[in-house]
C-alpha positions in Angstrom: 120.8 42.5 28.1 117.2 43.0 28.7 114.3 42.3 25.5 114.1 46.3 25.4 117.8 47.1 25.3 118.0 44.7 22.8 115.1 46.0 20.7 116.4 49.6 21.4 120.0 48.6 20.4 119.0 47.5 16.9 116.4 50.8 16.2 119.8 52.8 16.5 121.8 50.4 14.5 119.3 51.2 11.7 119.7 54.9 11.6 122.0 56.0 9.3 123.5 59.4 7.7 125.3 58.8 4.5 126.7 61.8 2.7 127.0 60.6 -1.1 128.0 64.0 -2.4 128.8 67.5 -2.4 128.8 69.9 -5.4 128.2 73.3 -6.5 124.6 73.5 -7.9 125.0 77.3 -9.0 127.3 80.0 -8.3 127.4 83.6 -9.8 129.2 87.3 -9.4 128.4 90.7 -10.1 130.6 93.3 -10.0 128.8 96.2 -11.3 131.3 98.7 -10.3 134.6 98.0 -11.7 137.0 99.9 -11.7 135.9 102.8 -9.7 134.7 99.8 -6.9 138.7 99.6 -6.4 139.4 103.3 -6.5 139.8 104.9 -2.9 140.1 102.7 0.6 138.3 99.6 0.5 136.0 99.8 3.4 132.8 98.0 2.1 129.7 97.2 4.2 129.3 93.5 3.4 125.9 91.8 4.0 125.8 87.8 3.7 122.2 85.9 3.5 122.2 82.7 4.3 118.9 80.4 3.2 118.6 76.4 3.1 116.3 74.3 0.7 115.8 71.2 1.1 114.0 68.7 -0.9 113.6 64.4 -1.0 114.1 62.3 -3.4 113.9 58.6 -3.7 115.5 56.3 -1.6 115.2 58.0 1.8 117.6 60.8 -0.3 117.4 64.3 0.5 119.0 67.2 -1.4 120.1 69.9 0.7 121.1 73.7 -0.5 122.6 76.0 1.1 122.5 79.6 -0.3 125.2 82.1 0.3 124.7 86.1 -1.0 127.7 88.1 -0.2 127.0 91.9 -1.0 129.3 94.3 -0.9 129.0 98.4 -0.6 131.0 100.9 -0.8 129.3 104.6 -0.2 126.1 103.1 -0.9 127.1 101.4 -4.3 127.3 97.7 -5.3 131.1 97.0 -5.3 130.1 93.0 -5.7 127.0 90.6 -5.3 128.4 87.1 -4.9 125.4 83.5 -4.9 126.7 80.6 -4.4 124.3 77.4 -4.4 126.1 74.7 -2.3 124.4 71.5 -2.6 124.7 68.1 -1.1 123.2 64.6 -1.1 122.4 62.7 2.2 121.0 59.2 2.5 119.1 59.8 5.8 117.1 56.3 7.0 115.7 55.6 10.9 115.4 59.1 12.1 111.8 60.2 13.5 110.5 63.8 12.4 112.1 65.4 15.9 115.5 64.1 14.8 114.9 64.9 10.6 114.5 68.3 11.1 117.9 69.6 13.1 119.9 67.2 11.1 118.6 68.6 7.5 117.9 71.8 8.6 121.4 72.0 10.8 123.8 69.4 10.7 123.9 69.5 6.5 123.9 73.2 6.3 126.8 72.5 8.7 128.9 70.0 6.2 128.4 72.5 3.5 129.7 75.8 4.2 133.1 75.3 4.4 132.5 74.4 0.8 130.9 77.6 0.0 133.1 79.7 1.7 135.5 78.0 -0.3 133.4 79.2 -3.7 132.9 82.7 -2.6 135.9 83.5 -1.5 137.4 82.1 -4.8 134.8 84.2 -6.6 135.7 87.1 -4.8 139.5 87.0 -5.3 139.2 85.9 -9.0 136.9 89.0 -9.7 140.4 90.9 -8.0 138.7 92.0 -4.8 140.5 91.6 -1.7 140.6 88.4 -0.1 136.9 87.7 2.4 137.0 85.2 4.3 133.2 84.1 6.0 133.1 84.1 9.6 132.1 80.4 11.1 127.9 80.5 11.3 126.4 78.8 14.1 123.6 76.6 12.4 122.0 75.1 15.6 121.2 78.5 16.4 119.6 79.0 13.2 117.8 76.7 13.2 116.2 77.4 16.1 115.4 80.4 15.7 113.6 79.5 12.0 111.5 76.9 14.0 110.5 80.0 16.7 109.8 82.3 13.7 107.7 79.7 12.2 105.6 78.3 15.2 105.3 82.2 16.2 103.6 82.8 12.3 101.7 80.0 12.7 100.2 80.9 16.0 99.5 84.1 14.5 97.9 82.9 11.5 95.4 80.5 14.0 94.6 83.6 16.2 93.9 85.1 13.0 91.7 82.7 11.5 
């Protein structure tokens, strides 16, 4: 083995991606409606919004959120508003800023949902809604497409200025 494998064999031996834990940071329900909300055939419109925070903490430790708001509509009326704040900790070490960014920004998003599904569809059912289930979310994708919006807004903001 050649002096640069070697060197380039120990730089990935030193990147690590821990998850220490996952939790629900904050999680609430409205139901503004009841009972006419179950009166009639339940057809709703449902919206979700999905956001992520993420913020560092000592230790090479990030925190990472993952917001889920489910709303629901019947004729134009709130039948349910459902947040869930699913919330993880990940001990993230050797990683350059290229390789950071999709794993915070996709690969922990990723690890979290299920859990949040989890919460809202509990929420939902427990609030005597029929059952929702969240379709999978494609978080690569995402990504991307937050880093196109944001280089696009910062190349406006230069032209701009």
């Amino acid at each position: 083995m050649s002096d640069d494998n070697a060197a380039a064999g120990q730089q990935d031996n030193k990147k690590q991606l821990l998850l220490q834990r996952i939790y629900l940071k904050d999680a609430s329900l409205e139901a503004p409606e009841p009972p006419d909300a179950f009166a009639g055939q339940w057809r709703p419109e449902i919206k979700v919004d999905l956001d992520t925070q993420v913020s560092q903490a000592p230790d090479d430790r990030y925190q990472v959120v993952l917001r889920v708001t489910v709303t629901a509509k019947v004729e134009q009326r709130t039948a349910f508003l459902v947040e869930v704040d699913q919330a993880g900790t990940f001990v993230v070490r050797g990683l350059s800023e290229q390789e950071l960014g999709p794993v915070l920004g996709s690969y922990c998003p990723n690890t979290l949902f299920p859990f949040a599904r989890e919460a809202v569809a509990d929420l939902v059912a427990r609030a005597g809604f029929p059952q929702l289930l969240l379709a999978p979310v494609n978080f690569d994708a995402l990504y991307v497409q937050r880093l196109r919006q944001r280089q696009q807004s910062e190349g406006q903001a230069a032209a701009e200025g």
